[in-house]
N, C-alpha and C positions, 0 to 999 in steps of 0.2 A: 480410309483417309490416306490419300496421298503427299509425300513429302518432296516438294520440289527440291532441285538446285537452291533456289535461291535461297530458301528456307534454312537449308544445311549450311549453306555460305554464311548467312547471315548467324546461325548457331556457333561454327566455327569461332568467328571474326570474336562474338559477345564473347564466348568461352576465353578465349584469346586474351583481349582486353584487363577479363575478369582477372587470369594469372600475373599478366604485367601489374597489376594494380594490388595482387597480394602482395609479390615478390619487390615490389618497392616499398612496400610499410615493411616488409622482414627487413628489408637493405637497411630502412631507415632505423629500425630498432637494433641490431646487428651494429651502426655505426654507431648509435647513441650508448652502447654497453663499453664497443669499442673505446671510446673517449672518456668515458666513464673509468675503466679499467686504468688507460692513460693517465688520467689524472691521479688515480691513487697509485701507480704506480710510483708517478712521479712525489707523491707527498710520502713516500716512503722511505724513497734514496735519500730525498731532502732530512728525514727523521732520522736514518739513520746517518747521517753528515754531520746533523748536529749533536746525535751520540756520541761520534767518534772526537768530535770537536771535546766535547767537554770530556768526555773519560781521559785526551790529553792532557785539558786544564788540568782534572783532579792527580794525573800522576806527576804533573809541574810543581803543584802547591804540594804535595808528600815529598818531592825531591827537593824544593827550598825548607820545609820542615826539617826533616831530615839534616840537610846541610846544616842549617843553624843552631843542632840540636849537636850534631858530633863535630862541628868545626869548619865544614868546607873542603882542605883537600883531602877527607878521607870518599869522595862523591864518586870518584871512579868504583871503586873496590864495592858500591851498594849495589852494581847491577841487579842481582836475583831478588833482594831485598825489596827491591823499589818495585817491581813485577809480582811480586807476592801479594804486600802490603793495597796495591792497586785492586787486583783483585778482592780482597777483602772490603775494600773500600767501599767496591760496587755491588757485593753483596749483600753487605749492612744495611743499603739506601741510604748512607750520606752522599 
């Protein structure tokens, strides 16, 4: 049995075809992971923005604590206090 030109051509060409047509469902899963990935990326930064938001709040609300508890202008001199007490704060889960 003999294989023509045309035969080879035509095997070629399908072969051909065949890998454009893999390599575009990889592309298209490779992008769909990609945006995937993006998105939790992005709800990430967001979760962590809103951690930092409120561990502010909570070290706001121990420094008005605080102040109303020793007076007011003793607030400078709590520096270390107030970084401690935070901490603890966010250990506890209050």
């Amino acid at each position: 049995m003999e294989v023509t030109n045309q035969q080879i051509l035509s095997n070629f060409f399908f072969q051909s075809a065949y890998r454009v047509c893999i390599i575009c469902n990889l592309y298209k899963q490779i992008s769909a992971v990609n945006a995937e990935a993006n998105r939790l990326q992005h709800l990430i930064q967001r979760q962590d923005t809103v951690d930092s938001i409120m561990s502010d709040e909570v070290v706001e609300e121990m420094e008005e604590q605080l102040c109303r508890e020793r007076g007011g202008p003793e607030m400078e001199s709590l520096g270390g206090e107030l970084s401690a007490l935070a901490k603890e704060e966010r250990w506890s889960g209050a």
